[in-house]
N, C-alpha and C positions, 0 to 999 in steps of 0.2 A: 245193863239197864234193868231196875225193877220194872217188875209188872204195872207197879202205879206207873211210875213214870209214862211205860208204856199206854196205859188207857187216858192220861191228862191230856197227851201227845196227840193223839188217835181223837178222842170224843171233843178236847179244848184246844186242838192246836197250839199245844204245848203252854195253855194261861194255868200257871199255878194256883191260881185260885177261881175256880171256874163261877162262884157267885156273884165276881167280879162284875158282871156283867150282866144285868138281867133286866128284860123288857117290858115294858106295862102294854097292854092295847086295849085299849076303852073306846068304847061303841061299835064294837061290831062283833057277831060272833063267827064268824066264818075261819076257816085254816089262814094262817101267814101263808101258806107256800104260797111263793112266787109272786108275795105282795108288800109283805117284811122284810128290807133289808137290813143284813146284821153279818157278822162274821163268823164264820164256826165256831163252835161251842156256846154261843147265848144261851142263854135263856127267855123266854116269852110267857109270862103270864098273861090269860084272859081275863079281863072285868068287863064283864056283859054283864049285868044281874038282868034275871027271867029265862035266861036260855041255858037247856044244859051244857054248853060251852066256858061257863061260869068257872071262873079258877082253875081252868084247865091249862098246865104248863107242859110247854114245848120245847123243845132242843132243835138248835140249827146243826143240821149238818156237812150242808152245803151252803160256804158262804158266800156272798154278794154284796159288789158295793151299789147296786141298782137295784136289786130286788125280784129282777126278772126267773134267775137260776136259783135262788135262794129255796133249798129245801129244809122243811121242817118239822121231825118227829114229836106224836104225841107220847108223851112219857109217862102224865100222872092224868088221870081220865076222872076229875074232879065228882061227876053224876057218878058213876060206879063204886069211887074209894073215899069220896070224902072232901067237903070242901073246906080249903085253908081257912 
């Protein structure tokens, strides 16, 4: 198995096209964890405008079909690097 293979597997549970999937959250700036349910490998983009939360996209890496267990890493930190 290549190494891609291996990290699509690992980080998208095995979706070959991991932008397949990606989530909007509008009105609220706070973390998903454990309030966004989604399946591993999502995506979640913020749209708050005013908060630096603003365009900030996350990756799930612990999925849920409830939302309770659902963990969610920030990836791109929009206030530091730049907003889309």
């Amino acid at each position: 198995m290549s190494l891609r293979r291996q990290v699509i597997n690992t980080l998208f549970a095995g979706t070959a096209d991991p932008l397949r999937t990606v989530l909007k959250q509008t009105g609220s700036g706070t973390s998903p964890n454990g309030v966004v349910a989604a399946p591993r490998g999502t995506f979640l983009v913020i749209d708050y405008n005013g908060d630096v939360t603003d365009d900030d996209i996350y990756l799930c890496t612990v999925g849920s079909t409830t939302g309770a267990s659902t963990t969610w890493v920030l990836v791109y930190n929009a206030s530091s690097i730049g907003h889309i």
